[in-house]
C-alpha positions in Angstrom: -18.2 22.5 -29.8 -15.8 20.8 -27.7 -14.0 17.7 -29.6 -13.1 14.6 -27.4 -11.1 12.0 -28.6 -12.5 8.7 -30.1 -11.1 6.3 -27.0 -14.0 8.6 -25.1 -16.8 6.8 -26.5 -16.4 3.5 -24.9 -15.6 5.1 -21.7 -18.2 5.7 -18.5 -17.6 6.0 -14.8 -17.2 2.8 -12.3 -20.2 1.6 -11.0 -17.6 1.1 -7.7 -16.9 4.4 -7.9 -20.3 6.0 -8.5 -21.6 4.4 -5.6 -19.0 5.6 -3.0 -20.5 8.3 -2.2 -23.6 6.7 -0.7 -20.4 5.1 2.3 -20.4 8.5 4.0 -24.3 8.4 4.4 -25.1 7.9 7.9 -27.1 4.9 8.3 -26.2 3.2 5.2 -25.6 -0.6 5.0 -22.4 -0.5 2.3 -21.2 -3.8 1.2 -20.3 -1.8 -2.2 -16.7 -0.8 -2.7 -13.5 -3.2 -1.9 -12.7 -0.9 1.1 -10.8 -2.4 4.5 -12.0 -2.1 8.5 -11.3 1.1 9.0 -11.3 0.3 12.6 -8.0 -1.6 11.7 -5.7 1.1 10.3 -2.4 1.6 12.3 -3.1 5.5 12.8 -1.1 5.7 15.8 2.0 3.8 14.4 1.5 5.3 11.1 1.7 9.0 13.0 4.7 8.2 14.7 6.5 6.8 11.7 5.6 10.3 9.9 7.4 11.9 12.8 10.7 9.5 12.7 10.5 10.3 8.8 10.2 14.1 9.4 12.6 14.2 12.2 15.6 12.2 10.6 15.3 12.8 6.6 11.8 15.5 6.4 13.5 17.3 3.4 14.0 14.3 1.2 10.8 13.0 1.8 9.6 16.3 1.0 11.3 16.0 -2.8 11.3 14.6 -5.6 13.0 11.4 -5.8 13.3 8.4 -8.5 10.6 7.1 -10.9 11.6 2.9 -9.6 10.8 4.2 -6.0 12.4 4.8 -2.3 15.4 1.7 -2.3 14.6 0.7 0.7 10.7 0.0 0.3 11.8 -1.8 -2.7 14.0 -4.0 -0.7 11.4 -5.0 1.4 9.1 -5.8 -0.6 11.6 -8.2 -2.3 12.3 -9.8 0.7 8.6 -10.0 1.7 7.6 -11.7 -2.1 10.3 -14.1 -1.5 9.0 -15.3 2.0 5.1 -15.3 1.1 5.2 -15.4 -2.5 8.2 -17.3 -3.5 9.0 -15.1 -5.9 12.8 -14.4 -6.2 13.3 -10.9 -7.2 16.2 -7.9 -6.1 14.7 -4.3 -5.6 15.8 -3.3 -9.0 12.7 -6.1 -10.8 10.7 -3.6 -8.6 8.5 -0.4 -9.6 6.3 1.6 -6.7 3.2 2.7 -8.0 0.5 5.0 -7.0 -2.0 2.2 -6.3 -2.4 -1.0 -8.4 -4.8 0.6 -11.0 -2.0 2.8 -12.0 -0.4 -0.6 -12.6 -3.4 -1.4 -15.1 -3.3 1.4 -16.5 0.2 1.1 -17.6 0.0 -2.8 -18.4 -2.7 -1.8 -21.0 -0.6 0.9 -22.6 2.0 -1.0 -22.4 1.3 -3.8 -24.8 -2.3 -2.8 -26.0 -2.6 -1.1 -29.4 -6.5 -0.5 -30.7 -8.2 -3.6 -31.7 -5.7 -5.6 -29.9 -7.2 -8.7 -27.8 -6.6 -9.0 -23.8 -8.0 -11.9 -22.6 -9.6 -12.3 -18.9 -11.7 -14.2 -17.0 -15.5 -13.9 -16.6 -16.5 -12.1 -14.5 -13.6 -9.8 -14.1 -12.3 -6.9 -11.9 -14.0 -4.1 -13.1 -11.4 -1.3 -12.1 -9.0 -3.4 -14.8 -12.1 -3.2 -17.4 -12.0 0.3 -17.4 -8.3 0.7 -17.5 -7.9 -1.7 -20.3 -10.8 0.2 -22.2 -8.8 3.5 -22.4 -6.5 1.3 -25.0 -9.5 0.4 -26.8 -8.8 -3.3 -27.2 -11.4 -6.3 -27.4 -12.0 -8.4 -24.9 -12.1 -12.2 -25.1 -13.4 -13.6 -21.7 -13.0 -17.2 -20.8 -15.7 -19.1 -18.7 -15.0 -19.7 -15.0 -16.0 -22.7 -12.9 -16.0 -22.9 -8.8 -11.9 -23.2 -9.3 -11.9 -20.2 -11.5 -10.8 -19.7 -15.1 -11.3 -23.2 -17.3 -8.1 -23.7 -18.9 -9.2 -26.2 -21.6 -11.3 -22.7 -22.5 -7.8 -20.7 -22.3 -6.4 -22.8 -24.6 -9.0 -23.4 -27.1 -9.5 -19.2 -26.6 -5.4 -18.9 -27.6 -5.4 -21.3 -30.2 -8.3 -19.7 -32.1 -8.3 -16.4 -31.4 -5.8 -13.8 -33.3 -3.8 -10.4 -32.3 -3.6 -11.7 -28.1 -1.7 -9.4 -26.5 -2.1 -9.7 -22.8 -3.5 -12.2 -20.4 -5.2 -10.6 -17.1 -6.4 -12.8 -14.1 -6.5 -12.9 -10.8 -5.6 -16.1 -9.0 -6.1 -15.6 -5.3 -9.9 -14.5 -3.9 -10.5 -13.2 -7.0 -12.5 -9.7 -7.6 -15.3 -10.0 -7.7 -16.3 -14.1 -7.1 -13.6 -14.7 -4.4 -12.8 -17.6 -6.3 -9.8 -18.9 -5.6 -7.0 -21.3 -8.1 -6.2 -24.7 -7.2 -2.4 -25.4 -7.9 -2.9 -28.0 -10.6 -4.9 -24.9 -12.3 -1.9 -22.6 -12.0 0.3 -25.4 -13.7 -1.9 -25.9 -16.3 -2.1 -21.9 -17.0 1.4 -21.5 -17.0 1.8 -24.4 -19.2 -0.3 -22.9 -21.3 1.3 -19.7 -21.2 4.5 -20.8 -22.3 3.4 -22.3 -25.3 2.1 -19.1 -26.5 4.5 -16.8 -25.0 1.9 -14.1 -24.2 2.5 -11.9 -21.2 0.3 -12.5 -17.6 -0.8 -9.6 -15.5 -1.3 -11.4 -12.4 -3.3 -8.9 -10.1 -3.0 -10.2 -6.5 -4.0 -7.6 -4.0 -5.6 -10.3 -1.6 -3.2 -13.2 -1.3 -2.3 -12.6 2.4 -6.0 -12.3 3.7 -6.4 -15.9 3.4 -8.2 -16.9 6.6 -8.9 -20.8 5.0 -6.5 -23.4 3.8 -2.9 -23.4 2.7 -1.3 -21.1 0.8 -0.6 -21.3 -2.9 1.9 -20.1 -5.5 2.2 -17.1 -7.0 1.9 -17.9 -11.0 5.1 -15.2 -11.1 6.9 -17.9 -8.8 6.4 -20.4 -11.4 7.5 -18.2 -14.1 10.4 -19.7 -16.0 10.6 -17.1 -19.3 9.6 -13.8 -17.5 6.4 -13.5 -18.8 4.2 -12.9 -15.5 3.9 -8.8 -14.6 3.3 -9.7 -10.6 1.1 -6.9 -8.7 0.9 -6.0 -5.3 -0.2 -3.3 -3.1 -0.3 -2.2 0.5 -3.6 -0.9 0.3 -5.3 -3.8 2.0 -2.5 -4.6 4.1 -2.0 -1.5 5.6 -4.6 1.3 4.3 -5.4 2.3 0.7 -5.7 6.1 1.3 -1.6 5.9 0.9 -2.2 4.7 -2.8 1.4 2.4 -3.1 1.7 -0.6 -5.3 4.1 -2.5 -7.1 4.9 -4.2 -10.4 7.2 -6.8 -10.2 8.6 -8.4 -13.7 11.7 -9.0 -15.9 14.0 -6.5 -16.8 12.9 -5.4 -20.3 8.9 -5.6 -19.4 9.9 -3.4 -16.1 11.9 -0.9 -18.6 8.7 0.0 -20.1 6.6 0.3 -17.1 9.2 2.7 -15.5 8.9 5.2 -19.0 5.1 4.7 -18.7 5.3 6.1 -15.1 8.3 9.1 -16.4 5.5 9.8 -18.9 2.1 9.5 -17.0 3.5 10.2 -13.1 7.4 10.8 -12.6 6.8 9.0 -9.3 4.9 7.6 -6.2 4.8 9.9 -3.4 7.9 10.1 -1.5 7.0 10.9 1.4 4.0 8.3 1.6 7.0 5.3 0.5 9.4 6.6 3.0 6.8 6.1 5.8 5.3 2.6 4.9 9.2 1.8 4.7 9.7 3.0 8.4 6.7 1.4 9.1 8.0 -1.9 8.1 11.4 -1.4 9.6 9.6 -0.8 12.9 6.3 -3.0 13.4 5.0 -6.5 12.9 3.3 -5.5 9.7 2.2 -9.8 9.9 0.9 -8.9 13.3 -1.4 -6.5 11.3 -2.3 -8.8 8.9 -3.2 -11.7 11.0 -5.7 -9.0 12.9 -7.1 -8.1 9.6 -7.5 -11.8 8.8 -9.4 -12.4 12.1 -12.1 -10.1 11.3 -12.3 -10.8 7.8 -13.1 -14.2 8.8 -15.2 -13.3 10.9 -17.5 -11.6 9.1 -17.3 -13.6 5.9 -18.9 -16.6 7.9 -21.3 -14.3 9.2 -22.2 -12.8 6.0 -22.4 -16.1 3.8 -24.3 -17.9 6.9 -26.8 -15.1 6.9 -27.4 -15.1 2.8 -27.2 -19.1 3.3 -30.3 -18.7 5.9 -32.3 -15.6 4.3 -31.5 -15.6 0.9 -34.0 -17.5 -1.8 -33.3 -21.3 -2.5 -32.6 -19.5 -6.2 -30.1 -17.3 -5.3 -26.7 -19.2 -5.9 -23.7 -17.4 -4.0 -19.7 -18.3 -3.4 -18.1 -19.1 0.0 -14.4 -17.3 -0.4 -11.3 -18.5 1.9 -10.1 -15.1 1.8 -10.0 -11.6 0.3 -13.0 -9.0 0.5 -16.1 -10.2 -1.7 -18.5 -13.1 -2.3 -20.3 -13.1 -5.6 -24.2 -13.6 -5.6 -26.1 -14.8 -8.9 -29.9 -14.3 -9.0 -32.2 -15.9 -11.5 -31.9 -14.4 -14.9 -35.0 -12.8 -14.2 -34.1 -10.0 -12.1 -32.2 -7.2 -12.8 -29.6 -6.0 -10.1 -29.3 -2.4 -12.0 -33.1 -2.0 -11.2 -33.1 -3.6 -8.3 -30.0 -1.8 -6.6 -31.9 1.3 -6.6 -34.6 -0.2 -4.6 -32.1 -1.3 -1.8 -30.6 2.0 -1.7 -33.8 3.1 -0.8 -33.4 0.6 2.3 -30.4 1.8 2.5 -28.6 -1.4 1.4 -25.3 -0.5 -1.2 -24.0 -2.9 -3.5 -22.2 -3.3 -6.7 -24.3 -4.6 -9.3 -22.5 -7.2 -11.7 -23.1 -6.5 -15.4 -20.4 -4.2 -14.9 -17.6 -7.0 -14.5 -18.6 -8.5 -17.7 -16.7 -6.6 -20.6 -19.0 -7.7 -23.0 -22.2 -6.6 -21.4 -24.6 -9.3 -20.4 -25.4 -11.0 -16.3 -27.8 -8.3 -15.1 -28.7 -10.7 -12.6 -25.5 -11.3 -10.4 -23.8 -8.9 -7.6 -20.9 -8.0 -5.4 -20.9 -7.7 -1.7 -18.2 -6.7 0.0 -17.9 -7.8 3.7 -14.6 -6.1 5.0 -15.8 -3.2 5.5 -19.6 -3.1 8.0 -19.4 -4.5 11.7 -20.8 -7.6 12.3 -24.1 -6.6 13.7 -24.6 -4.4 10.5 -23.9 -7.1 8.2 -26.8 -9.4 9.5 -28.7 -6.4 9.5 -28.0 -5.4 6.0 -27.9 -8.9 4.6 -31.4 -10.0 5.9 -32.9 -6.6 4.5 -31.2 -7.3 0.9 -33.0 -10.5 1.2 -36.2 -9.0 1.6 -35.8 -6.9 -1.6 -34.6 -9.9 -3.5 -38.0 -11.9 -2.4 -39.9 -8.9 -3.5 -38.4 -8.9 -6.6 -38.8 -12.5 -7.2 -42.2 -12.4 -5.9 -42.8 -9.9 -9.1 
């Protein structure tokens, strides 16, 4: 009989995940998985960047090359975190990754042992649930209000609870409320912070899709002892199926990551950072983005006004000012697990939310994501989800 290893027991596949396959059915209203306007990717550009690549260095970008990543994406990205992020860093603070959940991956091994405590926010991002799990630490949430995570819960959470070895949270259109921090919130967390000297993965794969207000800090730019492990990725700026990242942090936290990747990876792919680099060198890449911003807009007024006008007074859902998601919480009644299933029947995909809480519990909340369906489809797809939540209700 095969043996698996204990960390196995605790482990299970991503509701995300599971339900990607039901994207490819034809017909199928998806407001499931995180994934951008397809309709937006720079296929064109990106095909002639692979040609310059291929015509001026093809054998290099065909080989192996270092574990921090192809020096000139890692320049740019510096320069680009220091003109949207504020966050002063050379190439060298700078690791390439193969997506940010390799990132997660490697924060958790980094500084988790077993039984060790990582504190997040509730609800949290589920893909960093199951990377953390693989460590086989406990989870400590703390509550979240319309601003996001309650620091006078932080610090009461700190002060009380032993063996906290990693902070994980996710300050800009958060995954999965689209919650967003004020600034005098990221003050008081980094306050906080310093006091305990525990390190911050700050997970910000959404900050440029802001289509509402003014743009706020990076925690990493208010970091003043190097305890904020900044990550980025490209994959909803420019297309996720080239699976690059970054980690940006201190020298001797950064040391770490790069053996974690030597161990788990040797590298990103070459080829794929060599391209996004020409990319960069040769288009408005904040041209793309403000396109991308456009629709999201777009269709995140059209998606909240249609739950606002179809959805039960009961229902309780947030209005982001940016990112992918809103975040829907049904009375405590209904179960979104059972109740998913009876939407895909309709063939209406989302994520249900029990699986963003660590600990197990909110059967009654869900994820829709509106990135990703064109506008007609989304009132289309929203106004049939509400039918199913007013038969449920009406049960």
């Amino acid at each position: 009989m095969v043996q698996f290893a204990d960390r196995m027991k605790d482990m299970k596949g991503s509701d995300i995940r599971d339900i990607l396959r039901f994207a490819a059915v034809p017909g199928m209203y998806y407001f499931a998985g995180g994934m951008p306007a397809p309709e937006l990717f720079p296929v064109q550009e990106m095909k002639a960047c692979a040609d310059l690549v291929m015509d001026e260095m093809g054998a290099s970008a065909m080989q192996y090359s270092s574990t921090e990543g192809y020096p000139r994406l890692r320049e740019q990205i510096a320069q680009r975190l220091a003109e949207k992020n504020n966050i002063h860093a050379d190439k060298d603070q700078i690791l390439i990754t193969s997506g940010s959940q390799q990132g997660l991956d490697y924060a958790g091994r980094v500084f988790l042992n077993e039984g060790d405590v990582v504190v997040m926010e509730s609800p949290s991002y589920l893909g960093a649930i199951n990377a953390f799990k693989t460590c086989q630490p406990r989870f400590v949430t703390v509550p979240t209000d319309e601003d996001g995570m309650i620091m006078e819960a932080l610090d009461q959470v700190l002060a009380t609870t032993p063996n906290v070895k990693m902070i994980y949270v996710i300050p800009d259109f958060q995954n999965p409320t689209g919650r967003t921090w004020p600034l005098e919130r990221r003050k008081q967390f980094m306050e906080i912070v310093n006091r305990y000297e525990i390190p911050v993965v700050e997970d910000n794969p959404y900050g440029e899709l802001r289509f509402d207000g003014a743009p706020l800090p990076a925690l990493k730019s208010l970091d003043t002892k190097e305890l904020i492990i900044y990550l980025g990725t490209f994959s909803k700026i420019l297309a996720p199926g080239y699976r690059l990242a970054w980690v940006c942090a201190g020298a001797e936290i950064l040391k770490k990551f790069n053996i974690m990747q030597q161990a788990a990876s040797l590298q990103a792919s070459t080829v794929s950072q060599m391209e996004t680099a020409k990319y960069l060198d040769t288009y408005s890449v904040d041209a793309h983005i403000a396109a991308i911003r456009e629709t999201y807009a777009r269709r995140c007024r059209l998606m909240v006004d249609t739950m606002a006008a179809t959805f039960p007074e009961a229902v309780r859902f947030t209005r982001p000012k940016g990112g992918l998601f809103t975040w829907a919480e049904l009375p405590a009644q209904i179960d979104t697990r059972v109740m998913a299933k009876q939407a895909l029947e309709k063939m209406v995909a989302y994520v249900p939310g029990a699986g963003f809480f660590p600990n197990g519990g909110n059967n009654h909340c869900l994820r829709l994501n509106y990135s990703n369906m064109p506008d007609e489809r989304i009132v289309d797809g929203i106004t049939i989800l509400a039918e199913v939540i007013k038969e449920n209700l009406a049960r």
